[in-house]
PyMOL Python script that loads the backbone (N, CA, C, O; Angstrom):
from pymol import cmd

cmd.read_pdbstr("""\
ATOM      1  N   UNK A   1    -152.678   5.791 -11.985  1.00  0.00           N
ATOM      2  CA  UNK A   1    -152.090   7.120 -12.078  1.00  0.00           C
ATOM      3  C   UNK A   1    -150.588   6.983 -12.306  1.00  0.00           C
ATOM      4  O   UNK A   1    -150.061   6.069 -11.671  1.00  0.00           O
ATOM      5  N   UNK A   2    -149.721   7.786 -13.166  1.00  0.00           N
ATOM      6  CA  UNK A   2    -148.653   7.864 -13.479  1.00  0.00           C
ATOM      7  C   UNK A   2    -148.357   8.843 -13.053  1.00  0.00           C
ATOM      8  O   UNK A   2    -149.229   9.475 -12.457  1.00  0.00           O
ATOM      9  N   UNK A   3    -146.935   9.435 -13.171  1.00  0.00           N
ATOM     10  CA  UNK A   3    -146.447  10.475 -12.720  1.00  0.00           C
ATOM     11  C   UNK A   3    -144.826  10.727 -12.946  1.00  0.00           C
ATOM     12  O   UNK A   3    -144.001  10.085 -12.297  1.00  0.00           O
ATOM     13  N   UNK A   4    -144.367  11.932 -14.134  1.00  0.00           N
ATOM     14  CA  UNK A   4    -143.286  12.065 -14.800  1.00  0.00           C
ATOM     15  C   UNK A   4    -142.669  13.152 -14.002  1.00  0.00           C
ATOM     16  O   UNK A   4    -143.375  14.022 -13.491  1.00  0.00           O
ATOM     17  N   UNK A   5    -141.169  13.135 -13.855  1.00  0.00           N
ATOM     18  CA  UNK A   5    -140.655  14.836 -13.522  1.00  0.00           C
ATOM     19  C   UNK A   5    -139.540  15.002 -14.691  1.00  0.00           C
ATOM     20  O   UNK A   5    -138.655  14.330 -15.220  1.00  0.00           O
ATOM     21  N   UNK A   6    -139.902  15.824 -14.745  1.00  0.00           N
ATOM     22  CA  UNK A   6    -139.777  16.707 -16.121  1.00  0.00           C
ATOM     23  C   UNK A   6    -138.549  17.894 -15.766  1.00  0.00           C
ATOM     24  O   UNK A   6    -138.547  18.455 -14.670  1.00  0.00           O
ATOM     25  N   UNK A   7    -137.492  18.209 -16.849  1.00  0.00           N
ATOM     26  CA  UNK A   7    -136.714  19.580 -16.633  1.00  0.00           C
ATOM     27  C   UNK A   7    -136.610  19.948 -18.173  1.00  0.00           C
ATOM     28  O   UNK A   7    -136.620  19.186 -19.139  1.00  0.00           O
ATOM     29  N   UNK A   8    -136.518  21.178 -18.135  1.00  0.00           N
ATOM     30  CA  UNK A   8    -136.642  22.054 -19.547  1.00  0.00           C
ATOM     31  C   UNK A   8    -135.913  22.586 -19.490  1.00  0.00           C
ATOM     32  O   UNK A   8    -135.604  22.954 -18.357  1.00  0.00           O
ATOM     33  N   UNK A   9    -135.189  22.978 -20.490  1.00  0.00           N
ATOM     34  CA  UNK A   9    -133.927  23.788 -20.750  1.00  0.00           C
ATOM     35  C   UNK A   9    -133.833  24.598 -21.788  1.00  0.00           C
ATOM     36  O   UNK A   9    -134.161  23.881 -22.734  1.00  0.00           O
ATOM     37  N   UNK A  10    -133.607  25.565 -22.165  1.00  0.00           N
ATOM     38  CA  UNK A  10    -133.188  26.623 -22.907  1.00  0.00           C
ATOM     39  C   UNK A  10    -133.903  28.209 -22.562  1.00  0.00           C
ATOM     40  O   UNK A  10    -133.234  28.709 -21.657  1.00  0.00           O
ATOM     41  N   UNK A  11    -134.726  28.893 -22.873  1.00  0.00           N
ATOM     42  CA  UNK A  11    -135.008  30.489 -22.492  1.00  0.00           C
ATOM     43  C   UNK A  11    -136.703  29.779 -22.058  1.00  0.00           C
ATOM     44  O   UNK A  11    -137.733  29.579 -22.703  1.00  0.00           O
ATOM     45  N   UNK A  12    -136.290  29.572 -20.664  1.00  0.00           N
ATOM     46  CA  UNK A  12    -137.728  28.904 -20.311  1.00  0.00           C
ATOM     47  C   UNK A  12    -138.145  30.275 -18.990  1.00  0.00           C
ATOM     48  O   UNK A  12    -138.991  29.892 -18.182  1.00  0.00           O
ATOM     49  N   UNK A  13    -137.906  30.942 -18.888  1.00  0.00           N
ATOM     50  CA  UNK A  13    -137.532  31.596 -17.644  1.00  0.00           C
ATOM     51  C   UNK A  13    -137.588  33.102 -18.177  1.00  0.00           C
ATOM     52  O   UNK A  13    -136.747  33.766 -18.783  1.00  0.00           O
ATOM     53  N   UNK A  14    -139.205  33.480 -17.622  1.00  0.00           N
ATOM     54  CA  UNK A  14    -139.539  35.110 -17.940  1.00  0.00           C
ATOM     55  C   UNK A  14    -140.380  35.257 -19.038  1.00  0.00           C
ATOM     56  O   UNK A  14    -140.578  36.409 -19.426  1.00  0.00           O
ATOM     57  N   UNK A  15    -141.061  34.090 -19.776  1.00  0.00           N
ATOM     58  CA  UNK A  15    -141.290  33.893 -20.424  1.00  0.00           C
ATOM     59  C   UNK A  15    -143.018  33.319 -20.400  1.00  0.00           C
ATOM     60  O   UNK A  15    -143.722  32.953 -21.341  1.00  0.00           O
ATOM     61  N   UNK A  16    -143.290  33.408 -19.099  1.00  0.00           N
ATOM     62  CA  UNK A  16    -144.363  32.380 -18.979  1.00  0.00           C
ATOM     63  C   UNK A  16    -144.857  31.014 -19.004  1.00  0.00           C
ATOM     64  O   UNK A  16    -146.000  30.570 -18.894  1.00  0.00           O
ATOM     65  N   UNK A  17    -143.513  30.340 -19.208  1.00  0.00           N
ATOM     66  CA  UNK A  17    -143.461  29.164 -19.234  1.00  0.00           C
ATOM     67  C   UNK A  17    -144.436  28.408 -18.212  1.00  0.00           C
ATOM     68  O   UNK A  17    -145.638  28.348 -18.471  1.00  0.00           O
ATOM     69  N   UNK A  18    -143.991  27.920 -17.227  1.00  0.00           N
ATOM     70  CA  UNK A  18    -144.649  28.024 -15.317  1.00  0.00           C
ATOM     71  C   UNK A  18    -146.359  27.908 -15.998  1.00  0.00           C
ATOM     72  O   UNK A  18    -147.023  26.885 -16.166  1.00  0.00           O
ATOM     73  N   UNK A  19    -146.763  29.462 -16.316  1.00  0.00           N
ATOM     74  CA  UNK A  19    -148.274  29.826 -16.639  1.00  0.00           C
ATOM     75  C   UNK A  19    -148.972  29.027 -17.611  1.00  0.00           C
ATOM     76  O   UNK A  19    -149.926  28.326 -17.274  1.00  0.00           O
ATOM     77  N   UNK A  20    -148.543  29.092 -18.832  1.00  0.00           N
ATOM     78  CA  UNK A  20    -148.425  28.222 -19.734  1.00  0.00           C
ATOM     79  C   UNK A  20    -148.555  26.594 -19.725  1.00  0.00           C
ATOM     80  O   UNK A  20    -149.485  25.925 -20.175  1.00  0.00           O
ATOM     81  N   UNK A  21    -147.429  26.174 -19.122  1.00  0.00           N
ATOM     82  CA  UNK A  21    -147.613  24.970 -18.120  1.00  0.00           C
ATOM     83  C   UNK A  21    -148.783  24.353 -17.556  1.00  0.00           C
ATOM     84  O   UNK A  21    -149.385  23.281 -17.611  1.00  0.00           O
ATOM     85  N   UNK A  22    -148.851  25.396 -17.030  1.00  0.00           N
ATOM     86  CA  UNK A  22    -149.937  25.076 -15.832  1.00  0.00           C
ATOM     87  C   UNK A  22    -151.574  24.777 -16.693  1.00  0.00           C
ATOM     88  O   UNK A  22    -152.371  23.845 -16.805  1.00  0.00           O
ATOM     89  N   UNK A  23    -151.476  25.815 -17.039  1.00  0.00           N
ATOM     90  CA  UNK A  23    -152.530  25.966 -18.157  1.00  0.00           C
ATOM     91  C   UNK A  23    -152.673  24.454 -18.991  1.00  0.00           C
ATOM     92  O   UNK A  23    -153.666  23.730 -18.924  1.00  0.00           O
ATOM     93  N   UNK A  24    -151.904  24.279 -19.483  1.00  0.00           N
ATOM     94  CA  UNK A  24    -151.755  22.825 -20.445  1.00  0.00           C
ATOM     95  C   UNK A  24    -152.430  21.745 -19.643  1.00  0.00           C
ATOM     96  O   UNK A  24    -153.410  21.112 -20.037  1.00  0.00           O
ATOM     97  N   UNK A  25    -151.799  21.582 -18.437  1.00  0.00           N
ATOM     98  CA  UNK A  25    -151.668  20.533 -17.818  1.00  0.00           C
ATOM     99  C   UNK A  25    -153.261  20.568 -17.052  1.00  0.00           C
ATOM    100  O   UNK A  25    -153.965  19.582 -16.833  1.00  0.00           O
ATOM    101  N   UNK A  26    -153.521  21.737 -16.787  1.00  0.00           N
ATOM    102  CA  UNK A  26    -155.032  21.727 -16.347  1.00  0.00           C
ATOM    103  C   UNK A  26    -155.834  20.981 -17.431  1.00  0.00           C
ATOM    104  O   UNK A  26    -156.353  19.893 -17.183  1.00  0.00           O
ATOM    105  N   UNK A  27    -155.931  21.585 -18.655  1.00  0.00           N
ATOM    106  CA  UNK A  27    -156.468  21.107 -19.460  1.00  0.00           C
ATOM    107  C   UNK A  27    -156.737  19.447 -20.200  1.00  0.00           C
ATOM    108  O   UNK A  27    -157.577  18.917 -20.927  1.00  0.00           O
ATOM    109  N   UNK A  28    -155.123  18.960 -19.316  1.00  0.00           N
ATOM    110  CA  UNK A  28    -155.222  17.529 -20.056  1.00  0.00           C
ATOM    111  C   UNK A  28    -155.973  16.818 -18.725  1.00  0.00           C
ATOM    112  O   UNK A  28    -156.471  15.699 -18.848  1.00  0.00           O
ATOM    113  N   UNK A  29    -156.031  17.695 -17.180  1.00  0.00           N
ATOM    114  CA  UNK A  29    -156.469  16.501 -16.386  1.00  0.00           C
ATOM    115  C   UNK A  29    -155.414  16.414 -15.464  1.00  0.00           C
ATOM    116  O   UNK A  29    -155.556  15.734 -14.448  1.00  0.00           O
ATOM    117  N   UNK A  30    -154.007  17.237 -15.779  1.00  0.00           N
ATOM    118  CA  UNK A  30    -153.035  16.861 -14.679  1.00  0.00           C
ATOM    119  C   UNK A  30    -152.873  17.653 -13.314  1.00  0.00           C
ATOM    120  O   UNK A  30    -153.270  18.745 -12.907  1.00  0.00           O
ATOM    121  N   UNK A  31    -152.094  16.592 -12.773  1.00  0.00           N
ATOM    122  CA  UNK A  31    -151.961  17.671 -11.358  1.00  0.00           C
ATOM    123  C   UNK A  31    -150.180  17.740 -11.246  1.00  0.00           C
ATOM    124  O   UNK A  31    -149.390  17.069 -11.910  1.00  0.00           O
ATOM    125  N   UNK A  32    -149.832  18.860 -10.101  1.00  0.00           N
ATOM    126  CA  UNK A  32    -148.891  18.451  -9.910  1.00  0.00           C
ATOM    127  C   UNK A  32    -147.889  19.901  -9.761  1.00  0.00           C
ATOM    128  O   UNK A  32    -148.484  20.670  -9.007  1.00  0.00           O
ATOM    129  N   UNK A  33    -147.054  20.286 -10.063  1.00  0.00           N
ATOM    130  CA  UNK A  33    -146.464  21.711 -10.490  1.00  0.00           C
ATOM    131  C   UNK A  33    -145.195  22.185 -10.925  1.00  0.00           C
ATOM    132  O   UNK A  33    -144.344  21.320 -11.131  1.00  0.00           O
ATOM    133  N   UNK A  34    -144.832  23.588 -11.142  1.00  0.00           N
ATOM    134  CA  UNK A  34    -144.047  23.909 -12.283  1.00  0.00           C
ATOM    135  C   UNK A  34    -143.210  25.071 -11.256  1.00  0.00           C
ATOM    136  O   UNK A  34    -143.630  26.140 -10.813  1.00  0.00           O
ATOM    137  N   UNK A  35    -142.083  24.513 -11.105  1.00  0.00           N
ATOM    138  CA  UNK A  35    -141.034  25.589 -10.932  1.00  0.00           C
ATOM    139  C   UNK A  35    -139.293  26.182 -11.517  1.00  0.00           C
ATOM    140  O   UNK A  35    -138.387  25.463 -11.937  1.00  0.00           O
ATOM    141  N   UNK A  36    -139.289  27.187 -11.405  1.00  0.00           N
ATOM    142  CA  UNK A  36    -138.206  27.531 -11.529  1.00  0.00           C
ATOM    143  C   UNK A  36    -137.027  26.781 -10.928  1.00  0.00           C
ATOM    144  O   UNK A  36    -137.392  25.978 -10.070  1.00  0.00           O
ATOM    145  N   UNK A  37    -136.010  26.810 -11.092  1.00  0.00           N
ATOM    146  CA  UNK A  37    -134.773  26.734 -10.885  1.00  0.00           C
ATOM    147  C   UNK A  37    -133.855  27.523 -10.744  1.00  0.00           C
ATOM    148  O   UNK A  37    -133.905  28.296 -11.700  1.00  0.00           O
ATOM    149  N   UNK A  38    -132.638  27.893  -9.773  1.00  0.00           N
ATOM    150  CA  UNK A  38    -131.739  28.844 -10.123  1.00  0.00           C
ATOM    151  C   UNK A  38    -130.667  28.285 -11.455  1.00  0.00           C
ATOM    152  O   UNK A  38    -129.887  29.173 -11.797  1.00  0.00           O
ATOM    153  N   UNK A  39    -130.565  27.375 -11.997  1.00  0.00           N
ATOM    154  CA  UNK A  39    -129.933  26.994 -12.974  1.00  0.00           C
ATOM    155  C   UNK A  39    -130.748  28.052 -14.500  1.00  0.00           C
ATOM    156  O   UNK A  39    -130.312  28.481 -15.568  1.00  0.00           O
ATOM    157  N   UNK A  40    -131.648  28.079 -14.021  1.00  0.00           N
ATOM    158  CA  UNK A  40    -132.404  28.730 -15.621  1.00  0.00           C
ATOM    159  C   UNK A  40    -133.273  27.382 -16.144  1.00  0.00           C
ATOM    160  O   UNK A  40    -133.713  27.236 -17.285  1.00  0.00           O
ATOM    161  N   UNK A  41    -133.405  26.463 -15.059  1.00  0.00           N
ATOM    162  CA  UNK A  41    -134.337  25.421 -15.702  1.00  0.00           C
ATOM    163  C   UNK A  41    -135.365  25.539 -15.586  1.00  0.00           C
ATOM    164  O   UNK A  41    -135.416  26.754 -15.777  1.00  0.00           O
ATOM    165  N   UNK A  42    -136.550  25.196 -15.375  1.00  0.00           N
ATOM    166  CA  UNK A  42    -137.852  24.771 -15.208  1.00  0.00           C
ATOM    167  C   UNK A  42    -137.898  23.302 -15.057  1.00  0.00           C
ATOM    168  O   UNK A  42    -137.327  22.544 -15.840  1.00  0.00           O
ATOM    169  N   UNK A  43    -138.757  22.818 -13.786  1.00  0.00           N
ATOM    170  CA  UNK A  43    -138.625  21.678 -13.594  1.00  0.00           C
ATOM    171  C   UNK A  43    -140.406  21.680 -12.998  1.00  0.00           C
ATOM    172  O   UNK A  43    -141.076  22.474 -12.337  1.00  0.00           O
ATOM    173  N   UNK A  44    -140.678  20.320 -13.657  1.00  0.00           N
ATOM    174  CA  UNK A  44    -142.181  19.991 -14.128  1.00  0.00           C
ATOM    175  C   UNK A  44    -142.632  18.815 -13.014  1.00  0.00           C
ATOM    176  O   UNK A  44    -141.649  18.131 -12.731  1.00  0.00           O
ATOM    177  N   UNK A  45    -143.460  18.525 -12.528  1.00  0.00           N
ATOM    178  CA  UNK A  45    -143.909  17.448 -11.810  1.00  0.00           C
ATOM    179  C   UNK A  45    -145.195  17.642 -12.575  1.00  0.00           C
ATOM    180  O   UNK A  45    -145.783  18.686 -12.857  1.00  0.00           O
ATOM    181  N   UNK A  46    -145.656  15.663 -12.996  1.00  0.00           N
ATOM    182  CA  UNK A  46    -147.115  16.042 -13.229  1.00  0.00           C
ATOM    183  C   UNK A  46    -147.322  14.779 -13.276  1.00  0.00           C
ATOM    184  O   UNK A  46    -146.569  13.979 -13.832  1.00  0.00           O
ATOM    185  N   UNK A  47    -148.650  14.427 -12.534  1.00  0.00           N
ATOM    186  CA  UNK A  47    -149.259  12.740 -12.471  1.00  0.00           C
ATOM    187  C   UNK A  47    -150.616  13.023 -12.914  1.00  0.00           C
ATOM    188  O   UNK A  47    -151.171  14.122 -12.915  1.00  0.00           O
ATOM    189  N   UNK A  48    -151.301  11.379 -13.467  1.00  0.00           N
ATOM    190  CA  UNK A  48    -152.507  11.304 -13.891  1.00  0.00           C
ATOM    191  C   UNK A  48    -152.287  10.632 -15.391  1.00  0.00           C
ATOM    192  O   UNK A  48    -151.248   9.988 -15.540  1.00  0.00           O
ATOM    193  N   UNK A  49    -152.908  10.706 -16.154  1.00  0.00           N
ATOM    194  CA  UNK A  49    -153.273   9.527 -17.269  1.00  0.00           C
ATOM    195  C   UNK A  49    -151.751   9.401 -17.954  1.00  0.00           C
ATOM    196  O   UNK A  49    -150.893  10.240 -17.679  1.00  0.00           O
ATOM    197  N   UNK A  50    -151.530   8.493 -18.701  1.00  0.00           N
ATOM    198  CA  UNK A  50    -150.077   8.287 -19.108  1.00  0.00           C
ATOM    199  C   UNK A  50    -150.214   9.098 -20.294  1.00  0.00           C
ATOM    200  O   UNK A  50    -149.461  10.052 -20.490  1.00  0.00           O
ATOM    201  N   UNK A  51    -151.363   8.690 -21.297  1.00  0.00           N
ATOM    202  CA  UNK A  51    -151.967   9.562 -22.474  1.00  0.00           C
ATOM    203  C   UNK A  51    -151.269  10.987 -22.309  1.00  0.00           C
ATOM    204  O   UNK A  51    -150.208  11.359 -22.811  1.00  0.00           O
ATOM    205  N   UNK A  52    -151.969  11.550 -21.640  1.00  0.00           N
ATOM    206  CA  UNK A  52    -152.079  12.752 -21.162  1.00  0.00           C
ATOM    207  C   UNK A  52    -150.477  13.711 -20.409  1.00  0.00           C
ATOM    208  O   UNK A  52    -150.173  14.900 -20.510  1.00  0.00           O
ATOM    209  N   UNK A  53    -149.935  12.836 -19.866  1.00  0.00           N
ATOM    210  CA  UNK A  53    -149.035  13.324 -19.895  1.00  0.00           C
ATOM    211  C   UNK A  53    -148.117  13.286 -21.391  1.00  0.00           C
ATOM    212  O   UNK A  53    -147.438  14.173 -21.907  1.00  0.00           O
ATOM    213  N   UNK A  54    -148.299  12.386 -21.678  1.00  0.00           N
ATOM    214  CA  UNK A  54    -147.356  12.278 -23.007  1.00  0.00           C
ATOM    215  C   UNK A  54    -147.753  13.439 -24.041  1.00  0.00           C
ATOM    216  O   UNK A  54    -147.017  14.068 -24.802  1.00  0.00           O
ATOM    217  N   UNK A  55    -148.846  13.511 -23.882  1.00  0.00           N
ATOM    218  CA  UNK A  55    -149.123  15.051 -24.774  1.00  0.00           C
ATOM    219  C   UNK A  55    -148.927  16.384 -24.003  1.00  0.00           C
ATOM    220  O   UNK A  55    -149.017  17.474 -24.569  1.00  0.00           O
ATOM    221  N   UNK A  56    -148.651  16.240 -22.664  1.00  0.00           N
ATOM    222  CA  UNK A  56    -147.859  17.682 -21.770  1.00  0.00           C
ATOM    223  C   UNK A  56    -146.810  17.392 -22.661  1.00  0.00           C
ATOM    224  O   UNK A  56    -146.681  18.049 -23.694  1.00  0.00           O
ATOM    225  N   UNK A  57    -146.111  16.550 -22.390  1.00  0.00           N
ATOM    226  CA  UNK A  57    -144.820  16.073 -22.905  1.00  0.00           C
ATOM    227  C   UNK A  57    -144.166  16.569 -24.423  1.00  0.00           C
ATOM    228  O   UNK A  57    -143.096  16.978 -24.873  1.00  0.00           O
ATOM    229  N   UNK A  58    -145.318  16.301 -24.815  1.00  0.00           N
ATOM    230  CA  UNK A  58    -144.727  17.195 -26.554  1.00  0.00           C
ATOM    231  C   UNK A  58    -145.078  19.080 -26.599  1.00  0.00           C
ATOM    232  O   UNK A  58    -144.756  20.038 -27.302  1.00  0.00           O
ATOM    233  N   UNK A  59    -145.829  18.843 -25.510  1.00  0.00           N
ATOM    234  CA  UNK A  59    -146.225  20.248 -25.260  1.00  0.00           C
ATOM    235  C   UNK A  59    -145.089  21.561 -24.585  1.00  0.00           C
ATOM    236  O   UNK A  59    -144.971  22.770 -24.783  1.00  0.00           O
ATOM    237  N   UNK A  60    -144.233  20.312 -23.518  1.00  0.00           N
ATOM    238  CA  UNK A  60    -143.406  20.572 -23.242  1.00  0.00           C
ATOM    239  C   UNK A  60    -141.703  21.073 -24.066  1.00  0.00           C
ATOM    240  O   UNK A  60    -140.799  21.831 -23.717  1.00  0.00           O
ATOM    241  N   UNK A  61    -141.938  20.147 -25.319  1.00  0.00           N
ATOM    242  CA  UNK A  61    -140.817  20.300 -26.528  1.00  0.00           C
ATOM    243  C   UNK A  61    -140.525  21.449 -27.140  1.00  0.00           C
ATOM    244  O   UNK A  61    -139.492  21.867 -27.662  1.00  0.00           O
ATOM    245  N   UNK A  62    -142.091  22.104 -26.927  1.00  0.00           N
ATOM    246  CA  UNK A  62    -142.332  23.573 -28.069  1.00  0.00           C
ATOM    247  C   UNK A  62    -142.349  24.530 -27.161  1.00  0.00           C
ATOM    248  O   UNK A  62    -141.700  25.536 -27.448  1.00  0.00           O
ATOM    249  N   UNK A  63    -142.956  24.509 -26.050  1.00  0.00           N
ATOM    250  CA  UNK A  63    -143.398  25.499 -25.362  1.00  0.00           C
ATOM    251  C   UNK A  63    -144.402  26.650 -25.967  1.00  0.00           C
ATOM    252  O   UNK A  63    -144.955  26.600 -27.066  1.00  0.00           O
ATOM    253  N   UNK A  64    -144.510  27.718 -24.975  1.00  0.00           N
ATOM    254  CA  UNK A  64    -145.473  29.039 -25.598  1.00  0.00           C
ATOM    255  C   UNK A  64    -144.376  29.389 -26.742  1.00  0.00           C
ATOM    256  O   UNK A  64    -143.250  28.952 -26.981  1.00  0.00           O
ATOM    257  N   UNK A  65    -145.406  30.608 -27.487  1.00  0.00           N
ATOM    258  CA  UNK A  65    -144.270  31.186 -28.441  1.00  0.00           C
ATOM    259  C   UNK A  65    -143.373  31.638 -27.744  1.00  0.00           C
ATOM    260  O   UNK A  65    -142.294  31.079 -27.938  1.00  0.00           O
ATOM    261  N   UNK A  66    -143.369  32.611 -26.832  1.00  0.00           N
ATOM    262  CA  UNK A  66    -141.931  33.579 -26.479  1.00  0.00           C
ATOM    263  C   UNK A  66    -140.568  32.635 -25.822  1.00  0.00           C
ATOM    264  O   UNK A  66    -139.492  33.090 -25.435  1.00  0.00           O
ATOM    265  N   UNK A  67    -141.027  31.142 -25.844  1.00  0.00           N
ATOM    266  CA  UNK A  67    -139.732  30.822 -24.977  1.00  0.00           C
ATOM    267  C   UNK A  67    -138.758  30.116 -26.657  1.00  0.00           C
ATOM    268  O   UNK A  67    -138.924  30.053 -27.875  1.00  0.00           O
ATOM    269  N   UNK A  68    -137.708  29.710 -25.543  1.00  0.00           N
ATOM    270  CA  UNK A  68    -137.128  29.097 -26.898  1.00  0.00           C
ATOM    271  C   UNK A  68    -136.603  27.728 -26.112  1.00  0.00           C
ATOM    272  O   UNK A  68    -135.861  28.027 -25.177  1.00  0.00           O
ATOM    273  N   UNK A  69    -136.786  26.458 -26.250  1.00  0.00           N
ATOM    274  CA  UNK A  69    -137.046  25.234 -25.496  1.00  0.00           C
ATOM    275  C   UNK A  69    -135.718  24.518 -26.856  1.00  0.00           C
ATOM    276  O   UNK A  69    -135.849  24.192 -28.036  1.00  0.00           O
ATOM    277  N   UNK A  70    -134.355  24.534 -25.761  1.00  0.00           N
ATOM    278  CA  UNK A  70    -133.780  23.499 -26.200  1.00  0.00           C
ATOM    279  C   UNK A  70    -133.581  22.021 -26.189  1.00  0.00           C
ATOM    280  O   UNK A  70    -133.279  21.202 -27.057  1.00  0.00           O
ATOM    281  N   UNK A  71    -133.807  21.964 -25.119  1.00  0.00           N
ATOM    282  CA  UNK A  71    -134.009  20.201 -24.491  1.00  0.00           C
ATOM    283  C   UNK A  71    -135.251  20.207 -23.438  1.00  0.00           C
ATOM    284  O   UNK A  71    -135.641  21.122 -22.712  1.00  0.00           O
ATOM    285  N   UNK A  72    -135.781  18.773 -23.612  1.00  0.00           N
ATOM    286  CA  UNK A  72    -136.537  18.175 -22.476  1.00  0.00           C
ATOM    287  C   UNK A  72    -136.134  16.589 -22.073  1.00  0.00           C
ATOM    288  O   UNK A  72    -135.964  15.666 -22.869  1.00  0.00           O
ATOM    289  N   UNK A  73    -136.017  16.536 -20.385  1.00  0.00           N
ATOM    290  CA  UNK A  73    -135.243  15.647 -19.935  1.00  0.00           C
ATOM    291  C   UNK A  73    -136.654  15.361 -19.066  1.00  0.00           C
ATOM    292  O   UNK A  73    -137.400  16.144 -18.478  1.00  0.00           O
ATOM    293  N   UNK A  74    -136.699  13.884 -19.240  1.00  0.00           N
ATOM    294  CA  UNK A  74    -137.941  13.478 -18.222  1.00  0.00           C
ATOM    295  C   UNK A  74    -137.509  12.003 -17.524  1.00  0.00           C
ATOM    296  O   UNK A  74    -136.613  11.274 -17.951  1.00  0.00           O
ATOM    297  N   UNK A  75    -138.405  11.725 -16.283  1.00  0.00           N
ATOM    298  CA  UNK A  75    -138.253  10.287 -15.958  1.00  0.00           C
ATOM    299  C   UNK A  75    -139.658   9.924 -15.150  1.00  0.00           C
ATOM    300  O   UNK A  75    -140.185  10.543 -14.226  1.00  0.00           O
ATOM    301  N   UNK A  76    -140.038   8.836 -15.747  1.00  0.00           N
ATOM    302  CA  UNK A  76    -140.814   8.174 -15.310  1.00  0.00           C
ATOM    303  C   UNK A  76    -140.824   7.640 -13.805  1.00  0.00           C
ATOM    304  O   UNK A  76    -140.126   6.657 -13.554  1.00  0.00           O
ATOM    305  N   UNK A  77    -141.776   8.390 -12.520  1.00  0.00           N
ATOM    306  CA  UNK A  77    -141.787   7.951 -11.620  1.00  0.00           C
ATOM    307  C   UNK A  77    -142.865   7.082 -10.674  1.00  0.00           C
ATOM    308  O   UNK A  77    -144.028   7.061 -11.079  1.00  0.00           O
ATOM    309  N   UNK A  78    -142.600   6.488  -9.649  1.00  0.00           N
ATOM    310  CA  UNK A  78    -143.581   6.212  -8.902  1.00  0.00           C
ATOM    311  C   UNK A  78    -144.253   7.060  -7.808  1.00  0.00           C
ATOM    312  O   UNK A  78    -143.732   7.031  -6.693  1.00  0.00           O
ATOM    313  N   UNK A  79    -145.468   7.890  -8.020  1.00  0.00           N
ATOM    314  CA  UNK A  79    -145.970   8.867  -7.192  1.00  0.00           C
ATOM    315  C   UNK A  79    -145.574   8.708  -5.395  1.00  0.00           C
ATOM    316  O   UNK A  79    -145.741   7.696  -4.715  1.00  0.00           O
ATOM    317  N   UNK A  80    -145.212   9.574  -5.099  1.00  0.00           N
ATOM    318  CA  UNK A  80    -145.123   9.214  -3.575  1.00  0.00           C
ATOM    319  C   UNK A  80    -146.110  10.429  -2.667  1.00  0.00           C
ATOM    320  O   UNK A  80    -146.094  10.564  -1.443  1.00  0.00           O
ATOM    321  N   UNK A  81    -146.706  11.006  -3.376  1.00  0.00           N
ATOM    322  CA  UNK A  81    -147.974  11.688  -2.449  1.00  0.00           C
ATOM    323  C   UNK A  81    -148.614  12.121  -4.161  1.00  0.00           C
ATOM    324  O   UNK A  81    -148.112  12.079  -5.284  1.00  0.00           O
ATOM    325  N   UNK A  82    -150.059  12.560  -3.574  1.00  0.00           N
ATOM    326  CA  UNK A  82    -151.078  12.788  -4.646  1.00  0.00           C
ATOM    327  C   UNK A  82    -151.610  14.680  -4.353  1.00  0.00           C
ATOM    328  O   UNK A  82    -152.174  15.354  -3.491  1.00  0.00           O
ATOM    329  N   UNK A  83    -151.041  14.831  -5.563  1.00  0.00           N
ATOM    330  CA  UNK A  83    -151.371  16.529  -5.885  1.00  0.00           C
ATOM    331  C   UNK A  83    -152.632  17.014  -5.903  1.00  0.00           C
ATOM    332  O   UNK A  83    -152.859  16.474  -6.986  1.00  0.00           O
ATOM    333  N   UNK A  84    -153.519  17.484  -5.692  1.00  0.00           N
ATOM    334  CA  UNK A  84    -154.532  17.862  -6.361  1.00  0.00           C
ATOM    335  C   UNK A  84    -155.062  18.871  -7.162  1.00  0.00           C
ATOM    336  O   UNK A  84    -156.146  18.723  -7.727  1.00  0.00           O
ATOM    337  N   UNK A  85    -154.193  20.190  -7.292  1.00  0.00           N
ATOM    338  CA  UNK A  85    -154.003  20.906  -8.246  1.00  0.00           C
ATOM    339  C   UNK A  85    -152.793  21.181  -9.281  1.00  0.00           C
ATOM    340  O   UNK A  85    -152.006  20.258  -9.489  1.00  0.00           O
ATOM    341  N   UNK A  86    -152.643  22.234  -9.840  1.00  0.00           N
ATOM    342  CA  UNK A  86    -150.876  22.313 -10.608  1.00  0.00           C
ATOM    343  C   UNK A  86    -150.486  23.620  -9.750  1.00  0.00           C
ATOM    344  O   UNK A  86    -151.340  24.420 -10.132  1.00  0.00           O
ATOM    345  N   UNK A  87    -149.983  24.043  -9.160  1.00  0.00           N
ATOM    346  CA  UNK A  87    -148.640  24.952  -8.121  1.00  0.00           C
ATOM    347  C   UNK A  87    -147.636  25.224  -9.528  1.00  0.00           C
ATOM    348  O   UNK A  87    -147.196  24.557 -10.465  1.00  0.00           O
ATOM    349  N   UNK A  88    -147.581  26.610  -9.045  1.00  0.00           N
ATOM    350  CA  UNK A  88    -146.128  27.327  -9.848  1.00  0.00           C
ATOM    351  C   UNK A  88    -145.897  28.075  -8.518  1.00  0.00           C
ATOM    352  O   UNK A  88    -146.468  28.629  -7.579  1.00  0.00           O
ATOM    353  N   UNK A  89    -143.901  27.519  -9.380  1.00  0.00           N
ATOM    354  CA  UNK A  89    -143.054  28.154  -7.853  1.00  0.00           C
ATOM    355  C   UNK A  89    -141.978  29.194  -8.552  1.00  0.00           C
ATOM    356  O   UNK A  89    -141.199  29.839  -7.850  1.00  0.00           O
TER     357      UNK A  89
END
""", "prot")
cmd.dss("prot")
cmd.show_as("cartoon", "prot")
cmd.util.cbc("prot")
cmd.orient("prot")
């Protein structure tokens, strides 16, 4: 199991991003979750196949239509507890 944390930046916020997210990440198999920031970021936790995240990961670049996704900043971590669903905060 792998496990990336993730921050997004640009009009991520009001947008459904979080939902969206979550949604994706169910779908590839991940766990883990998606919250806000008071900065206007979105910040991503998500463990499970490396594959799989790497395609959150580009998923993460575009986002839904309504947002507008200027940067994605990620780092490769070592899990220190195990999620079992995706949480939006």
């Amino acid at each position: 199991m792998k496990q990336a944390k993730i921050k997004v930046r640009g009009r991520v916020q009001g947008v459904f991003f979080r939902s969206h997210a979550r949604e994706n990440a169910q779908a590839l198999g991940l766990t883990g979750y998606a919250e806000n920031l008071p900065n206007g970021e979105v910040e991503i936790l998500v463990q499970g196949e490396e594959d799989n995240i790497k395609k959150f990961l580009d998923w993460c670049k575009a986002g839904p239509p309504s947002s507008d996704v200027r940067e994605v900043e990620y780092a490769w971590e070592e899990p220190t507890q195990k999620h079992e669903g995706f949480e939006t905060y």
